[in-house]
C-alpha positions in Angstrom: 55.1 134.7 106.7 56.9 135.0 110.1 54.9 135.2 112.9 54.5 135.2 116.9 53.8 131.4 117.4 50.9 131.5 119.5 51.7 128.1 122.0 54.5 129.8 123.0 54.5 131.8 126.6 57.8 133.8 126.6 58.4 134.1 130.2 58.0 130.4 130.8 61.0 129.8 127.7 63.1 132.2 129.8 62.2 130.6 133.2 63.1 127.5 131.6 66.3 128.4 130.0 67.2 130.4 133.1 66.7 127.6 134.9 69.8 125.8 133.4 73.0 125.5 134.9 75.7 128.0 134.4 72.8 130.1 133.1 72.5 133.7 135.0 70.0 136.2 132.7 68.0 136.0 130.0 67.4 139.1 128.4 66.4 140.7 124.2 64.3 137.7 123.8 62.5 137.2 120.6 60.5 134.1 119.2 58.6 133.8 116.3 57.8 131.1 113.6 58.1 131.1 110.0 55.6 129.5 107.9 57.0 126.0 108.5 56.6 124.5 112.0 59.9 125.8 113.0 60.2 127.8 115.4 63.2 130.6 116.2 64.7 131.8 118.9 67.5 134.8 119.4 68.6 135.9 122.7 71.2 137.4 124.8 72.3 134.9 127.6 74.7 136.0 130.3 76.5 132.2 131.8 78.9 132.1 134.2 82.8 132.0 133.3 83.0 128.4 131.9 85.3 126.3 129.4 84.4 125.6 126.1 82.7 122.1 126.7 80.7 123.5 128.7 79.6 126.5 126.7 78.8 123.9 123.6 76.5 121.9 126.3 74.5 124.7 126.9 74.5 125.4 123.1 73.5 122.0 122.5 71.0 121.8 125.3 69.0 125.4 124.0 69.2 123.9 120.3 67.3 121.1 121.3 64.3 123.0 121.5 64.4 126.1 118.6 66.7 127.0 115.5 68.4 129.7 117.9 70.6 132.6 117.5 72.8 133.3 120.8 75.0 135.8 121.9 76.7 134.1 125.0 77.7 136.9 127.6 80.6 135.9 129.8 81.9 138.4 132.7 85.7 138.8 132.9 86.2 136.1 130.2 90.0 136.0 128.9 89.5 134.9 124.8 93.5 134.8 124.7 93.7 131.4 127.4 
């Protein structure tokens, strides 16, 4: 059964992951916990125009913490460089 995991506190997950570099909102936050001890996280996170190494560190550095689902948001980003 999924579930809110209760030593969790939202706004201090977003503070933190805000907090990161290239990182500028947080936003359509959701965490919750199956009946394992994992815990989930999906998100929208708008970073700043940045190159593909980088984008995989910030991956890597959120994955650390929670089996994740991202949708990375990146202003005026050109796919076709």
């Amino acid at each position: 059964m999924e579930s809110v995991p209760a030593d969790i506190d939202f706004e201090q997950v977003r503070t933190s992951i805000e907090s990161m570099n290239k990182i500028k909102e947080v936003s359509d936050l959701h965490i919750w916990q199956s009946d394992s001890k994992d815990k989930f996280l999906s998100a929208h996170i708008e970073i700043d125009n940045v190159d593909n190494s980088q984008r995989n560190k910030i991956l890597a550095d959120i994955q650390n913490y929670y089996v994740v689902t991202l949708k990375l948001a990146i202003p005026h980003f050109n796919w076709h460089q």
